[in-house]
TIKELUM-503615 format. One record per residue (C-alpha): residue in one letter; y, x, z negated. Coordinates in steps of 0.1 Angstrom, whole numbers, padded with zeros to 4 digits, always signed. Layout:
BEGIN
aYXZ...
***
This chain:
BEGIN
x-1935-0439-2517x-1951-0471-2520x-1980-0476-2488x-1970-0510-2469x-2002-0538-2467x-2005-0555-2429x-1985-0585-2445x-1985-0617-2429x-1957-0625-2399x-1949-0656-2413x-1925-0664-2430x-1900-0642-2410x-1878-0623-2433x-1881-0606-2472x-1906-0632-2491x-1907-0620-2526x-1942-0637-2540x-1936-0625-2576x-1958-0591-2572x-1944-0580-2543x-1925-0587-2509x-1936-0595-2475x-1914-0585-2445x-1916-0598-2409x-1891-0599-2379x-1891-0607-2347x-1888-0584-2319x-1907-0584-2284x-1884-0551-2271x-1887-0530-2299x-1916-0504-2299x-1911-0498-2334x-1894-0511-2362x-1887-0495-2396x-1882-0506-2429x-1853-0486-2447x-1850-0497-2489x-1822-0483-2507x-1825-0471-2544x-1795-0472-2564x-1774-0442-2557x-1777-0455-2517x-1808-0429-2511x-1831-0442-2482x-1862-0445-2477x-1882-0458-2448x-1914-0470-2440x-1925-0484-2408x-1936-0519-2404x-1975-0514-2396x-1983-0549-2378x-1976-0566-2349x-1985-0603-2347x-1971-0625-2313x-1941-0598-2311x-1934-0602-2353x-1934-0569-2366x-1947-0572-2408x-1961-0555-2436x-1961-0562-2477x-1951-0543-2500x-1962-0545-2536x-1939-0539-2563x-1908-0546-2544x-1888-0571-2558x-1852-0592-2565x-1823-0574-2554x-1841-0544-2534x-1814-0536-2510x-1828-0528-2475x-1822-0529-2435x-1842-0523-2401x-1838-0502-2375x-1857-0505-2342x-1868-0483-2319x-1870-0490-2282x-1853-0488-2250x-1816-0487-2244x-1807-0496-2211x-1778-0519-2209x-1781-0523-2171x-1813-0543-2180x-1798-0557-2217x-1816-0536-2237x-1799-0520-2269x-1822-0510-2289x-1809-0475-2311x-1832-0466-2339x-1796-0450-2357x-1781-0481-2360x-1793-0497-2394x-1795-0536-2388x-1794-0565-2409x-1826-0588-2412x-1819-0621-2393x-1833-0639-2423x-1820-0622-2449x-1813-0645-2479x-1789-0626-2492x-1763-0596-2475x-1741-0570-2491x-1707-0557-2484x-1689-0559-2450x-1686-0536-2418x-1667-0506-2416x-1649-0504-2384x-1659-0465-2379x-1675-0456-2342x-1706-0451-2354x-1712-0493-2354x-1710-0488-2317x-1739-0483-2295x-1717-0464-2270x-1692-0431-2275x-1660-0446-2287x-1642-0449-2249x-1669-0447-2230x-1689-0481-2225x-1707-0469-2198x-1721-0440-2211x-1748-0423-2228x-1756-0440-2264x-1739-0434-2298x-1767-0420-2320x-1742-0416-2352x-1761-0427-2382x-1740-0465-2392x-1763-0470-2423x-1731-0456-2441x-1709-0481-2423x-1727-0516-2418x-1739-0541-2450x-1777-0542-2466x-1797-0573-2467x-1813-0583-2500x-1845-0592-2515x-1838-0625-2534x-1856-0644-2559x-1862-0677-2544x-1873-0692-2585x-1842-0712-2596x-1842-0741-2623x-1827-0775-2599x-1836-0796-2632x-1831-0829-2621x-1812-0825-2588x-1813-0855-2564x-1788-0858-2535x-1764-0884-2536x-1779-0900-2507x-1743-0919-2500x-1747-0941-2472x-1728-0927-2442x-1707-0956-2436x-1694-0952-2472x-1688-0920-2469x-1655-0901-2471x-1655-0859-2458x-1636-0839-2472x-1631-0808-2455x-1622-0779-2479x-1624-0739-2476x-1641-0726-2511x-1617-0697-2515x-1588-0717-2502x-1592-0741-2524x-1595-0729-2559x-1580-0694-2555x-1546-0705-2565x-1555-0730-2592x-1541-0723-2627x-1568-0747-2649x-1597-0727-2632x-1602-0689-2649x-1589-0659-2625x-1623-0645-2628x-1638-0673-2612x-1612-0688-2586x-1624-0680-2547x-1659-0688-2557x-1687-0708-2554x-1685-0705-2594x-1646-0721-2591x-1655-0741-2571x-1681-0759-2595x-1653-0755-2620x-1647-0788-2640x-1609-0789-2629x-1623-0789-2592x-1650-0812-2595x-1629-0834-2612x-1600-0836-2587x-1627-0842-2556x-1644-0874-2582x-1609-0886-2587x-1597-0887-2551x-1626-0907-2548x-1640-0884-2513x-1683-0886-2512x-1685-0851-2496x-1672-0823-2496x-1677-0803-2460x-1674-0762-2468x-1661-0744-2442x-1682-0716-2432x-1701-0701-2463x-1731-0679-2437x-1724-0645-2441x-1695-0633-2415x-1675-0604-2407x-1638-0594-2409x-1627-0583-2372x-1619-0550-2368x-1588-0560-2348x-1574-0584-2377x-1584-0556-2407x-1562-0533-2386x-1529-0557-2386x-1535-0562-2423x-1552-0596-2419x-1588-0609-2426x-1612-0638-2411x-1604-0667-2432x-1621-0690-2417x-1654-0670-2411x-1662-0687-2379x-1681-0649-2370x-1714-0653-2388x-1738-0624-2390x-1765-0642-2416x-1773-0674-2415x-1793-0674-2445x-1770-0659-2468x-1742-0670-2484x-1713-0648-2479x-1710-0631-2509x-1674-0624-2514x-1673-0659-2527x-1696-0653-2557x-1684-0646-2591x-1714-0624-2599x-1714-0588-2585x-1747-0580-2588x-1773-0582-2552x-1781-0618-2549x-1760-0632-2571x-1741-0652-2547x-1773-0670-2541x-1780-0684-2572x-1740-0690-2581x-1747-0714-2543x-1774-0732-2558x-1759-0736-2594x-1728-0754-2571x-1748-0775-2554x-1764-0787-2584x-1735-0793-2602x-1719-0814-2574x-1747-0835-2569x-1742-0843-2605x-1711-0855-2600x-1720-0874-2569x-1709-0857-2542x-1723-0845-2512x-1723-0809-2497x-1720-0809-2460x-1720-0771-2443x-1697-0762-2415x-1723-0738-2398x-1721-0716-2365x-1749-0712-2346x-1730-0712-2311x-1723-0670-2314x-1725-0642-2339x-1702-0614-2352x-1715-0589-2325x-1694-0603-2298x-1692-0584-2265x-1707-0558-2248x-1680-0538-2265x-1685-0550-2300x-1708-0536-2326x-1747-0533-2333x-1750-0549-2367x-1788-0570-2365x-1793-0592-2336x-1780-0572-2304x-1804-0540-2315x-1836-0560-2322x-1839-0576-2291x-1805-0585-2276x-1819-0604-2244x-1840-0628-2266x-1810-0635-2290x-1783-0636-2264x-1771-0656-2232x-1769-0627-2207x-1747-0627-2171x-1779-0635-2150x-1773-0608-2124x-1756-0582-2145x-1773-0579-2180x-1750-0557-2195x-1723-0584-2198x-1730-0617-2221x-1726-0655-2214x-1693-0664-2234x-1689-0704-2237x-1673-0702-2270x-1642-0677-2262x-1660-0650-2287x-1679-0627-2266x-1711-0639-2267x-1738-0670-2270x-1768-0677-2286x-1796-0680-2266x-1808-0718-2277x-1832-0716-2246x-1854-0687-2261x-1881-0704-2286x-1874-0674-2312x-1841-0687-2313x-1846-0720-2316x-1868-0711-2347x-1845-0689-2359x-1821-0718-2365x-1844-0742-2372x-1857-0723-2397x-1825-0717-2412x-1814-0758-2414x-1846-0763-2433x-1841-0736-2456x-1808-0751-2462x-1818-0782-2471x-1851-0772-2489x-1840-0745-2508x-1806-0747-2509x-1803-0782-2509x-1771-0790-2489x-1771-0829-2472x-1762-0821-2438x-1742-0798-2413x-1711-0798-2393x-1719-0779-2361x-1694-0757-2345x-1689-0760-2311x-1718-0778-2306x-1716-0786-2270x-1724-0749-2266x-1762-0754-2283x-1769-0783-2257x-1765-0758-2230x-1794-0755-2206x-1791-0737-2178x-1755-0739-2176x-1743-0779-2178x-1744-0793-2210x-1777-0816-2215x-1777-0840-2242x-1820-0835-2244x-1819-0798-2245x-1846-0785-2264x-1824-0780-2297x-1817-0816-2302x-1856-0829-2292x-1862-0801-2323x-1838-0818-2344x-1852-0856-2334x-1884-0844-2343x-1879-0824-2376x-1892-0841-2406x-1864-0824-2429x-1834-0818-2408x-1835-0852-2388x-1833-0872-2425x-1798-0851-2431x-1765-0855-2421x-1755-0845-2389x-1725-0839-2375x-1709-0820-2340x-1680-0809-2333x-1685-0821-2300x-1669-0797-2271x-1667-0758-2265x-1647-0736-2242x-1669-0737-2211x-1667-0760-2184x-1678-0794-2188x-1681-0786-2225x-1658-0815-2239x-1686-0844-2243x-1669-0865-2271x-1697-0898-2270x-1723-0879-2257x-1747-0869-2282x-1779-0882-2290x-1780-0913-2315x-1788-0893-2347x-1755-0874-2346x-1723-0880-2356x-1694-0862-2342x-1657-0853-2351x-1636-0877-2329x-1611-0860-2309x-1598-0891-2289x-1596-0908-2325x-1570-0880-2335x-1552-0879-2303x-1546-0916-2297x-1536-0923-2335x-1511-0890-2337x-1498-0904-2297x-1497-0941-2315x-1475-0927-2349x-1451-0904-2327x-1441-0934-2308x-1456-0932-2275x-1459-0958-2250x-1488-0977-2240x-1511-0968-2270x-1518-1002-2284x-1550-1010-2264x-1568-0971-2272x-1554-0975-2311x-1574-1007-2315x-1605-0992-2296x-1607-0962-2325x-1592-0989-2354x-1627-1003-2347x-1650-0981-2347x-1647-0959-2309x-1672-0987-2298x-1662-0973-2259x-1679-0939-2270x-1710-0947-2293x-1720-0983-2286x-1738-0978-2253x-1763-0958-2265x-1774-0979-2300x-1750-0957-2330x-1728-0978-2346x-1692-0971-2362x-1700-0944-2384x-1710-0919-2351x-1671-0917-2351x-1659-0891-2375x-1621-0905-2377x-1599-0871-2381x-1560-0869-2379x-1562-0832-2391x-1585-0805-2394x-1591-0768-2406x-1581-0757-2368x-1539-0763-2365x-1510-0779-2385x-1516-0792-2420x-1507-0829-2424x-1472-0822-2443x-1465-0794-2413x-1479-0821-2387x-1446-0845-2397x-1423-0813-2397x-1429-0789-2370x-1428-0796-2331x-1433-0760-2327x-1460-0740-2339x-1449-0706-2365x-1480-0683-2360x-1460-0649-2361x-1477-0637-2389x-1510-0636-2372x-1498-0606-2351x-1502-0623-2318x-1462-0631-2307x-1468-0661-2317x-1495-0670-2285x-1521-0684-2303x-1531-0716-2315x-1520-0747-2297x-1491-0739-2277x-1470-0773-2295x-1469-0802-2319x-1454-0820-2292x-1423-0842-2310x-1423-0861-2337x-1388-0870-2337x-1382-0860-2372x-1348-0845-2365x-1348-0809-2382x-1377-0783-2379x-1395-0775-2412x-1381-0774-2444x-1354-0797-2452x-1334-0815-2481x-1319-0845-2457x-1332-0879-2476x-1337-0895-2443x-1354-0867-2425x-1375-0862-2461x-1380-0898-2459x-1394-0901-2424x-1416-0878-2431x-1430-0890-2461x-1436-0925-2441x-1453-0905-2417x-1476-0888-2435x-1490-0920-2453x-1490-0935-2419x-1518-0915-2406x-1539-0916-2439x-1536-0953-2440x-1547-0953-2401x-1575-0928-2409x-1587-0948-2443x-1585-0981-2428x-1605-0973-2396x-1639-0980-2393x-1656-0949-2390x-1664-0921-2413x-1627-0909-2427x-1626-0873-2426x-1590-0856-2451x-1586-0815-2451x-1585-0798-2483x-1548-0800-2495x-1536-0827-2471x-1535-0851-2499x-1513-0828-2518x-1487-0820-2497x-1503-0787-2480x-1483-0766-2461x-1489-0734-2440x-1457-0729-2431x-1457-0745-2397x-1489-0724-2391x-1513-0742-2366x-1540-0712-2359x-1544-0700-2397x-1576-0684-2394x-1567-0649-2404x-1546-0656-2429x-1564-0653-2465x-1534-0655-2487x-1512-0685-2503x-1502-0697-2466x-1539-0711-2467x-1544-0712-2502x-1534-0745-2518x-1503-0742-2543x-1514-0763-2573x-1479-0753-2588x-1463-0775-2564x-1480-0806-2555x-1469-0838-2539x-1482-0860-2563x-1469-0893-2552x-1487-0884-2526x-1521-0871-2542x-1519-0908-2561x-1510-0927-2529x-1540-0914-2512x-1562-0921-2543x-1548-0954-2536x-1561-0956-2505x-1595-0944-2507x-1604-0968-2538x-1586-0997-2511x-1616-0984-2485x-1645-0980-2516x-1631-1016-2527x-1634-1038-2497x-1663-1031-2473x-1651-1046-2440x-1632-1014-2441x-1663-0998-2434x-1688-1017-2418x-1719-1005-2408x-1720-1027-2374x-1694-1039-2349x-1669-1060-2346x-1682-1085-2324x-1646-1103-2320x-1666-1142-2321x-1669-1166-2350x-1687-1153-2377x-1694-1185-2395x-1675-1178-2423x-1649-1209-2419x-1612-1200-2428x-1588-1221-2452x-1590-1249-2429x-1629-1253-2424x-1625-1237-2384x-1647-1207-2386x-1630-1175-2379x-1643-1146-2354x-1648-1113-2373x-1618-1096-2359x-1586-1109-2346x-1554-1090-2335x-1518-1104-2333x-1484-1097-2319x-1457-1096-2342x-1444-1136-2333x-1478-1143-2352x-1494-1151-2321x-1529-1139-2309x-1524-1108-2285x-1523-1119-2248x-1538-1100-2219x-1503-1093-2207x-1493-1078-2239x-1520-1055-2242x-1516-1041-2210x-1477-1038-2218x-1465-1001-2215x-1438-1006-2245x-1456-1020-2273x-1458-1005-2306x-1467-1026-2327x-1498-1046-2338x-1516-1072-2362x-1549-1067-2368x-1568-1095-2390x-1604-1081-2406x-1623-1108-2414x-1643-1097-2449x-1661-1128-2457x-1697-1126-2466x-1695-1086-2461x-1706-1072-2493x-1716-1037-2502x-1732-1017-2534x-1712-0989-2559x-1732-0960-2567x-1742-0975-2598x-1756-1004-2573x-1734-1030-2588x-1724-1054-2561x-1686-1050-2543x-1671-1085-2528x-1645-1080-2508x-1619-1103-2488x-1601-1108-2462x-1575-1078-2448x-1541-1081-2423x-1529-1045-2409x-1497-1047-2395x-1486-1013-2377x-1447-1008-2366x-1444-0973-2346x-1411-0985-2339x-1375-0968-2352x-1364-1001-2358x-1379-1033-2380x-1397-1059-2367x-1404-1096-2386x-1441-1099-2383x-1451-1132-2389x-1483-1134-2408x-1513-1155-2392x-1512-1192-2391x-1529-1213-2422x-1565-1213-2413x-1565-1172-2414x-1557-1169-2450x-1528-1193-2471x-1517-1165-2493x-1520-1128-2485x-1506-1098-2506x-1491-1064-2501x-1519-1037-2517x-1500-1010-2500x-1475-0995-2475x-1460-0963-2464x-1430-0976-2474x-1420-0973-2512x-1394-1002-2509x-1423-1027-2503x-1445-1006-2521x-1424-1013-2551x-1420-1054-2544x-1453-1060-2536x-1445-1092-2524x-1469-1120-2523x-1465-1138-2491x-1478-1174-2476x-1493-1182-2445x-1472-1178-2411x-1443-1166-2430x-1424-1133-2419x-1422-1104-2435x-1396-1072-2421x-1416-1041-2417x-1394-1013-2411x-1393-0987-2385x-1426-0960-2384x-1443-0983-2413x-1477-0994-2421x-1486-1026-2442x-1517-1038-2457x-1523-1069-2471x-1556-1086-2487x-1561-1127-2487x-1554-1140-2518x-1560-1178-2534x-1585-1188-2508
***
């Protein structure tokens, strides 16, 4: 057997160097920690790490190379009562592994305890039979000319998509490749994202993550992977390739051949929790090297973790191993990987301190002051499941987050409910009430109507109920209810008028979502008609309820949306980078006055009173965007001039006769597009102060013309 060198501690992880491979992890418990390669035929063999540098345990071994399957085990004490689980039989993966192999099997010996018995003595079953290998990887790969897009993030357009969910059903991609990061680079992929027009696509979680044992057993898998294990490695049932590390260059070839195309690769990532979960759950890597460094632990009983994210456990963002620990894996992201910025799950939960969330925890002074992972996107999902973890406008001023009052107050708005006007127009503009204060600007507000977590847009229209009986809970998951959109018959239906509501509906909320200022964020299949069956919790469900159907698209819908976002791309005071002031902007309108940059109306054609804003039965509003001298750049850096824009938004059943702004807002205006084919088909040209009927639950918008 080959005779380890000391190594170096640093990097932490396998570092293949092109002669050998240097291997370092961190652990300030252990008294020991192995190194266990596998050959082939699964034979192991180990060598102990021979240095210790500042609690990194390292050593280099020469000859070792790509693809070298291996794990750790550490020796130390197990003492729960104090949080120590250290069990030299559990193999564990490497924290940094680039690369991971196969998935858990659910047998007792992943436990640290006798199956039963929690309390007891440990489990010293052998689980190097039962639990995957990390991989040696070779970090050389051919980027040719790779440059990120670099899309300015008030042009930009998310679009959230699950790489599995989204190719595994599509009949122009080969079988052999569809569920991959392969498929996913797939011309007939790449070409629907460039022809909806989106600037991003946001993968949902691609770390490497474990199916529950509780879901495998009913038959069902984790979907979603919100249960990461490595959060260096790309999971690798998503690559094409089957040998050790192929998913890692089959990632990089993606991300190359998006960038080529122009879009964006944002990563949903999980750094709240792990797979591990409980004090009941398994030993797979982090919970047997040093579980009260990795882990929040209940302060005066250790055995028991801090849950704020409704898993089992927490990451310990207020140890500095941690903190490097995802540092380090950001940066690798971006620098070898090269993704352009992160979605953060839960993210209130890694501004934890002591207990309350603090908007200058350590994590986010790291993030300020990081030369690599300040300059990329960055985006929270800003709330978690402990108390006082809902901070929606309270991140610092590099972040963006998703907007959950943006998707409440414009679903609230299109169902019909009273008193909305006032909060629609707040997150028509931008949120300014949640990210002015402290010096972002419109595109901190990530405008969502739907996302990954509950109903699909077409089920949003057609289900005040959720249907989550397949997920084996009774139907108790998810959110408990759609609350009602008044469409008059529950999920499928061949009524015109019900079919037709809906249809109004739908484009409704896109035309809200891609006319707000804001970044616009669409889920993967919304645009086509996506169902789940009048699933809102789908996360265990890998299978055609979360799959899109290509088969059987809505595309008057897929073209309507195009419609939309090339409306947005076209005329940038759809997407301003500052805010609406609401003065003159000294732009003068068809009659010489000048005209403020933002005006809104009643539907007489009037200029919206105090009185009627505060009015609890409005539901319906003007809104004139003034788009003189705002000009913008395509990606090719050819100028874009845009004009002038009237919204008119009726949540009412019935029509109202909007009468269009007087003649020094605009002489002529035309319809560009509605949610309602009639007028969608007239496309009437119309002149100043004129009326024009908008029918119930419809959206119009119309651009100056002839000025």
């Amino acid at each position: 057997m080959i005779e380890p060198w000391p190594g170096l501690p640093y990097p932490l992880g396998a570092t293949f160097d092109g002669a050998g491979t240097n291997f370092a992890v961190f652990s300030e418990v252990a008294e020991r920690v192995d190194l266990c390669l596998y050959d082939e035929d699964g034979a192991e063999h180990c060598i102990t790490l021979p240095e210790q540098t500042g609690h990194v345990w390292h050593g280099y071994l020469a000859g070792v190379g790509p693809g070298q399957r291996y794990g750790l085990r550490a020796d130390g004490p197990y003492e729960p009562q104090r949080g120590l689980r250290c069990l030299h039989s559990k193999l564990l993966l490497d924290p940094y592994a680039k690369a991971i192999e196969g998935g858990v099997r659910w047998s007792p010996a992943v436990l640290p305890y006798e199956p039963g018995k929690p309390e007891g003595p440990p489990n010293t079953a052998d689980s190097a039979g039962d639990v995957p290998r990390s991989v040696v990887v070779n970090p050389f790969f051919d980027w040719a000319n790779d440059r990120p897009p670099g899309t300015a993030v008030s042009d930009s357009v998310i679009y959230e998509l699950h790489v599995k969910g989204f190719t595994a059903r599509h009949p122009d991609i080969p079988p052999e490749l569809r569920g991959t990061y392969a498929g996913l680079a797939h011309p007939a992929a790449v070409d629907h994202l460039v022809d909806l027009g989106v600037t991003a696509v946001e993968l949902m979680p691609v770390h490497h993550f474990v199916h529950d044992a509780h879901l495998l057993d009913r038959g069902l898998r984790n979907y979603w992977g919100y249960n990461t294990i490595g959060y260096f490695a790309p999971h690798d049932e998503y690559a094409a390739g089957n040998r050790a590390g192929d998913q890692v260059t089959e990632f990089k070839s993606m991300v190359r051949t998006l960038h080529e195309a122009g879009l964006e690769v944002i990563l949903d990532v999980v750094y709240n929790h792990t797979a591990e979960g409980n004090h009941l759950g398994p030993l797979l890597s982090f919970k047997g090297l040093d579980n009260p460094a990795y882990y929040r632990l209940v302060a005066d009983d250790p055995r028991f973790y801090t849950d704020y994210t409704g898993t089992g456990n927490s990451l310990n963002v207020r140890h500095p191993n941690v903190l490097q620990l995802i540092m380090d894996s950001l940066r690798y992201w971006v620098t070898e990987m090269h993704v352009d910025g992160f979605r953060f799950d839960l993210a209130a939960t890694l501004a934890r301190g002591l207990h309350a969330v603090d908007r200058l925890s350590s994590f986010f002074d790291l993030i300020q002051q990081d030369p690599i992972v300040s300059r990329t996107k960055l985006i929270a999902e800003p709330w978690d499941v402990g108390e006082g973890g809902y901070q929606v406008g309270n991140f610092p001023p590099l972040w963006q987050e998703w907007n959950g009052k943006y998707r409440d107050t414009v679903r609230d708005f299109w169902r019909g409910v009273d008193a909305t006007v006032g909060e629609l127009a707040n997150r028509l503009t931008g949120s300014s009430d949640l990210y002015l204060s402290d010096g972002r600007r419109p595109a901190a507000s990530v405008n969502l109507v739907t996302a990954h977590d509950g109903f699909t847009l077409a089920d949003l229209v057609a289900y005040n109920e959720k249907h989550n009986e397949a997920n084996g809970e009774g139907n108790r998951d998810g959110e408990s209810h759609n609350r009602s959109w008044n469409c008059g018959v529950e999920g499928p239906t061949e009524d015109p008028e019900v079919v037709s509501l809906r249809q109004r509906q739908q484009r409704n909320l896109l035309v809200t979502l891609l006319s707000s200022q804001g970044v616009p964020m669409l889920v993967y299949g919304d645009e086509l008609g996506r169902t789940q069956g009048g699933n809102n919790n789908a996360y265990c469900q890998d299978n055609e309820v979360s799959w899109v159907d290509w088969e059987h698209v809505d595309t008057e819908l897929s073209a309507f949306t195009r419609r939309l976002i090339s409306l947005r791309r076209e005329q940038p005071v759809l997407r301003r980078r500052n805010w609406f002031a609401g003065h003159p902007t000294g732009h003068a309108g068809a009659e010489g006055e000048p005209l403020p940059d933002i005006a809104w109306f009643a539907p007489d054609g009037t200029e919206m009173t105090e009185e009627q804003w505060e009015s609890g039965y409005a539901k319906s509003l003007a809104a004139f965007l003034n788009g003189e001298g705002i000009a913008s750049r395509d990606r090719q850096g050819r100028p874009i001039v845009g004009d002038s824009l009237v919204l008119l938004s009726n949540a009412h059943w019935d029509t109202v006769d909007f009468v269009l702004p007087p003649p020094r807002w605009g002489q002529e205006w035309r319809v560009v597009i509605t949610s309602d084919p009639m007028l969608d088909a007239l496309a009437p040209t119309l002149g100043a102060a004129s009326a024009l009927p908008v029918p119930g639950r419809t959206v119009v918008v119309l651009v100056r013309s002839g000025a």
